[in-house]
C-alpha positions in Angstrom: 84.0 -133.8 67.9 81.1 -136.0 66.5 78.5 -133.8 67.8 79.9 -131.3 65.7 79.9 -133.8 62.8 76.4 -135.1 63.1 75.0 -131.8 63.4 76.5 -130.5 60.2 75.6 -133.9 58.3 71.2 -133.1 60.2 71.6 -129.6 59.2 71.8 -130.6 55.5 68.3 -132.2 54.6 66.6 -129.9 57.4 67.7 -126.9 55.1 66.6 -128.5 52.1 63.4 -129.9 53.3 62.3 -126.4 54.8 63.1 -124.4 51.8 66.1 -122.3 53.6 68.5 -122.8 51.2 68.1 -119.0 49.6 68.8 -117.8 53.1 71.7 -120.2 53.8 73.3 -118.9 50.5 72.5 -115.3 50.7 73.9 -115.3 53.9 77.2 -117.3 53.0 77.1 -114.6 50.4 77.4 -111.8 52.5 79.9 -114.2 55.0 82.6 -114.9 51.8 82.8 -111.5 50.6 83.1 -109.7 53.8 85.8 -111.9 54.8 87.4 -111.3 51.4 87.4 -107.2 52.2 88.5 -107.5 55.5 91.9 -109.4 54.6 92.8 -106.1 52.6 92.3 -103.8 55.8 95.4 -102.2 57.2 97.2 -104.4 59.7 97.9 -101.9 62.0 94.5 -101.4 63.1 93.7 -101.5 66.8 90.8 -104.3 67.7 88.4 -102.0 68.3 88.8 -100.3 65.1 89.0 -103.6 63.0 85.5 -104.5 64.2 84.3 -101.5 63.2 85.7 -101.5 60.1 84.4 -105.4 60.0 80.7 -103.5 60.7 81.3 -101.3 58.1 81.9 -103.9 55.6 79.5 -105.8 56.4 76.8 -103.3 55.8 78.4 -102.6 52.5 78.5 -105.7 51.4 74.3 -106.1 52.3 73.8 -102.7 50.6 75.9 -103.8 47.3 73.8 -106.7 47.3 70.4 -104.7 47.8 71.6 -102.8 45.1 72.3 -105.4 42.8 68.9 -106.5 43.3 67.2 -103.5 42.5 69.4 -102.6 39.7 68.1 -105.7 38.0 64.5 -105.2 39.4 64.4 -101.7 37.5 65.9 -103.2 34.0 63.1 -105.7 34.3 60.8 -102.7 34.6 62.2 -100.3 32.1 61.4 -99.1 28.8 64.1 -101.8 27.5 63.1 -104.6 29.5 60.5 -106.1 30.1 58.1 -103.8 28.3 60.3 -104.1 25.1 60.1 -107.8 25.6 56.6 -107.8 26.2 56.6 -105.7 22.9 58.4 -108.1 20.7 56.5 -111.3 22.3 53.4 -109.6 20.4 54.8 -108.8 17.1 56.0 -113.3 17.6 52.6 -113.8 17.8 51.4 -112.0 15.4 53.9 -113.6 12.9 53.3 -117.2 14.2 49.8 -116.6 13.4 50.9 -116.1 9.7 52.7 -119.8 9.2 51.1 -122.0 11.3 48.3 -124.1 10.8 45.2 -122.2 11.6 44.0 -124.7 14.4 47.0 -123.6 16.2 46.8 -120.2 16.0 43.4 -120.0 17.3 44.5 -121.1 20.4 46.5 -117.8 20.0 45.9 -114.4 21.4 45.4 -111.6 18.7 47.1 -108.9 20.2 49.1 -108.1 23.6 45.6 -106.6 24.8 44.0 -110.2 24.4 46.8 -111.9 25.9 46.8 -109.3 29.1 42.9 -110.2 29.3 43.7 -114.1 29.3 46.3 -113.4 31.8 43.9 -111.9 33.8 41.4 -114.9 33.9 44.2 -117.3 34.8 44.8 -114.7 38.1 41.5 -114.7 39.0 40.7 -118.6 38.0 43.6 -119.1 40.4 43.9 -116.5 42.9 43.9 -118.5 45.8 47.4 -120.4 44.5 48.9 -117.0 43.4 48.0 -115.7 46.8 50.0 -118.8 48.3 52.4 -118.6 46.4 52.8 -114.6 46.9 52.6 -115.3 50.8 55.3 -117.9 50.6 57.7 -115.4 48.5 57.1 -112.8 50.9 58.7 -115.7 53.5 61.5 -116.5 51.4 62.7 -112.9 50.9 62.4 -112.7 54.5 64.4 -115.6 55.3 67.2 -114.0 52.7 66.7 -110.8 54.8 67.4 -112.8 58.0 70.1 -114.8 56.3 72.0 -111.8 55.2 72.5 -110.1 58.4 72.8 -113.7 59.8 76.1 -114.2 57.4 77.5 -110.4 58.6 77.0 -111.5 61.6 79.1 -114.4 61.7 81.8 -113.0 59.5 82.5 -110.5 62.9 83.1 -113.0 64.2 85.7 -115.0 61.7 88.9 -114.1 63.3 88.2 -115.0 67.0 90.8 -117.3 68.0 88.4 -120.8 68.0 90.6 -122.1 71.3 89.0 -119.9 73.4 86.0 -121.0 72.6 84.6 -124.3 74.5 85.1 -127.5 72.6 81.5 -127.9 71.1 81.5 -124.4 70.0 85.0 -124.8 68.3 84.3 -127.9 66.7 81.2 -126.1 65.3 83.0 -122.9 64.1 85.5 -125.3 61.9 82.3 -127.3 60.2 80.7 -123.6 59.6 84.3 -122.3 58.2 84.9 -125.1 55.8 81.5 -124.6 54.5 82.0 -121.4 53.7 85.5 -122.1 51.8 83.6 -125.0 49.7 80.8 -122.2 49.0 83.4 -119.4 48.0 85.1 -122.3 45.8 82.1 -123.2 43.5 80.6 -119.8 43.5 83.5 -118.6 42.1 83.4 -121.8 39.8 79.5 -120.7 39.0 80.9 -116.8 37.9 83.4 -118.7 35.5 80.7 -121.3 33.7 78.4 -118.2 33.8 80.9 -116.2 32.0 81.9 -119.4 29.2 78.2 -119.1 28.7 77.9 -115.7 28.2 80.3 -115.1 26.0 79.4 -118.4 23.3 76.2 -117.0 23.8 77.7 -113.2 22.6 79.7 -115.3 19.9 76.1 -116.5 18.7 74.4 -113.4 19.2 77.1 -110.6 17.9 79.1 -113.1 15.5 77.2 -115.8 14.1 73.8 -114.4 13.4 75.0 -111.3 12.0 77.3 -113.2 9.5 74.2 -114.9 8.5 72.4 -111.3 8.0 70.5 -112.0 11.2 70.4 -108.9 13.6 68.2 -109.8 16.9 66.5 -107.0 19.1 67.0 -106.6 22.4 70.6 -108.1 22.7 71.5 -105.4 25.1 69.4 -107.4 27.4 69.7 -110.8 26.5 73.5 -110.8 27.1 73.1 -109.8 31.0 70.3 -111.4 31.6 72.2 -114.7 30.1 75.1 -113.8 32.7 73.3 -113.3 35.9 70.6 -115.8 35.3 74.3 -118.3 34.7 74.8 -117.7 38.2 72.3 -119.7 39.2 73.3 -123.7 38.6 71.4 -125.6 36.0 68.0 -124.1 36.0 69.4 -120.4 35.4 70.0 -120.4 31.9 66.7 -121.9 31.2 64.9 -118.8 31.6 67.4 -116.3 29.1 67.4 -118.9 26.2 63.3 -119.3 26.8 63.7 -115.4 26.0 66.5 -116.1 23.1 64.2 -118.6 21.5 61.5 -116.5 21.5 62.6 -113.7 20.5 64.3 -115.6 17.5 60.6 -116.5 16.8 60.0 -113.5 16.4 62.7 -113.0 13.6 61.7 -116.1 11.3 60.5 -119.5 12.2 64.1 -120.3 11.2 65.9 -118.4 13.1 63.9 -119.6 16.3 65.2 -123.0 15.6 68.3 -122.6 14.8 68.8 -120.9 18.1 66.8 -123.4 20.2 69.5 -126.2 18.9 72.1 -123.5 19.7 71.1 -123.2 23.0 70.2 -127.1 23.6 73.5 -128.1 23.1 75.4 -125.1 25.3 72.3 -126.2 27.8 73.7 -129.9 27.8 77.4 -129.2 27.7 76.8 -127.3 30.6 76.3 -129.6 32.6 79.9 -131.4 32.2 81.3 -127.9 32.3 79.8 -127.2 35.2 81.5 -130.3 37.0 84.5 -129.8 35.6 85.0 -126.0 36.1 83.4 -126.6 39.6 85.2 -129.9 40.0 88.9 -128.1 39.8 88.2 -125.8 42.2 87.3 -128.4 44.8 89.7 -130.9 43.5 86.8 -133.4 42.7 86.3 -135.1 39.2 83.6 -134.4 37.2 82.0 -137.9 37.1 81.8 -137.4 41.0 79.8 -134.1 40.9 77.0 -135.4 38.5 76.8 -138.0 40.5 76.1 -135.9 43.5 73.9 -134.0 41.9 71.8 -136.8 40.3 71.9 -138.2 44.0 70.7 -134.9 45.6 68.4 -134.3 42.5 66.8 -137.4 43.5 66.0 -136.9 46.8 65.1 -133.2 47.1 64.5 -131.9 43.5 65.6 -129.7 41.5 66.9 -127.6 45.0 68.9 -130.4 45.9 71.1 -130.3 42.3 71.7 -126.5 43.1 73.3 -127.3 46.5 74.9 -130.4 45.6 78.1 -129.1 44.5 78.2 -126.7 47.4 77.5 -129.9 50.0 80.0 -132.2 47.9 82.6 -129.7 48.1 82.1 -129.5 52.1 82.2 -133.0 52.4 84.8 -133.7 50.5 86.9 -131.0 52.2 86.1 -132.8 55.9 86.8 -136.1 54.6 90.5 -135.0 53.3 90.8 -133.0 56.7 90.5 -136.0 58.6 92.9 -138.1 56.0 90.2 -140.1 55.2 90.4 -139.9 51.4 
């Protein structure tokens, strides 16, 4: 049984320290939801036919998922994404120009033609990086690749009976399941703060600035991107209120700040959100999840605070399993 233990508890840093963690959570992903389908297959079904239908699932699961992806790939590409935001990012600069100081502004591209053609030097000053970098997310959406079918995989195999299994194997199978419950538990935690967020943020968006004769372009945009990019813990939402604020810019220097405080303070009260929202799932309070994640922030990054709620939860569910806390 302490094999079993000390494997789980090496498993930990060797994900984090090789970059693996997309993988391990795409493929939890595809584990959590496929066990969630197949409870709500007919009971009746013959073993034969509940693996198939188990293979079925599975595949639909990977494909929902694919599709997801590309749903947002091709919003990002449309005429209303990122073309309309690279649209509205010129008209900001052109207004900035207008109010601040001129030695600022110089440092300022004139027109989205200028700012493509400093774009460009900064790919080829630094090619060599962007072709590292390029290389290494070709690996990582590899790995997710790997991970998903890796997570299908094992979900096939989720309602074996575990005592026919050898000892080591069994043992292994529990540490693997209660990882997965801890995952479903704060990704479904992650959906709700996502949603809290989204919707203050459709509140400030579709309430607030209107009353105060505000109307900002490209809501339609801003309000999904603020949900899925919520999904992701603690960095997520910096990317849709970098697009808020700047886009605000574009309105009036006013309205630009008056959203960036807006956003700061949803930005920090996340955080406590987060562990509480998180920390009722897993029955942990929230002064014990920011300190896990200040703890795993410290040692790994910013890629350690993303899994720390998913590793606190696991540990804290093996701890209480073995009526230790």
């Amino acid at each position: 049984m302490m094999t079993s233990y000390i494997l789980a508890a090496v498993s930990v840093p060797l994900v984090l320290h090789f970059n693996l963690l997309p993988a391990v959570f795409a493929g939890l992903t595809v584990h959590v939801l496929t066990i969630k389908l197949a409870r709500r297959l007919p009971a009746h079904l013959s073993r034969i036919g509940h693996e198939l239908a188990l293979g079925v699932l599975m595949i639909a699961v990977i494909m929902l998922l694919f599709g997801i992806v590309f749903g947002l790939w091709s919003l990002l590409r449309g005429n209303h994404g990122m073309a309309a935001l690279l649209s509205t990012v010129a008209e900001t600069l052109e207004k900035l120009k207008q109010t601040l100081p001129a030695d600022i502004t110089e440092l300022l591209p004139d027109s989205v033609d200028d700012l493509r053609d400093q774009l460009g030097k900064a790919l080829h000053e630094h090619s060599n990086r962007i072709s590292t970098a390029g290389m290494a997310g070709i690996k990582t959406l590899a790995h997710i690749l790997l991970g998903m079918v890796v997570g299908g995989m094992t979900a096939l195999h989720h309602f074996d009976k575990s005592h026919e299994w050898p000892p080591l194997a069994a043992e292994l199978h529990a540490r693997a399941q209660t990882m997965a419950q801890a995952f479903d538990k704060v990704v479904f935690a992650q959906v709700k703060i996502s949603a809290l967020n989204t919707f203050l943020t459709i509140i400030y968006l579709l309430l607030i600035l209107p009353l105060c004769g505000v109307h900002l372009p490209l809501v339609t945009v801003l309000i999904p991107l603020t949900f899925v990019t919520g999904l992701f813990p603690v960095i997520g939402n910096l990317f849709s209120n970098m697009a808020i604020v700047l886009i605000s810019l574009g309105v009036s220097p006013g309205v630009g700040v008056g959203s960036l405080v807006f956003l700061v303070v949803i930005h920090k009260l996340e955080y406590f959100t987060n562990a509480r929202i998180v920390g009722g799932e897993v029955h942990a309070r929230a002064w014990e999840l920011l300190c896990a994640m200040l703890f795993m922030e410290a040692l790994f990054g910013v890629i350690g605070m993303v899994a720390a709620p998913v590793v606190y939860a696991w540990v804290k569910a093996e701890l209480t399993a073995r009526e230790l806390i």
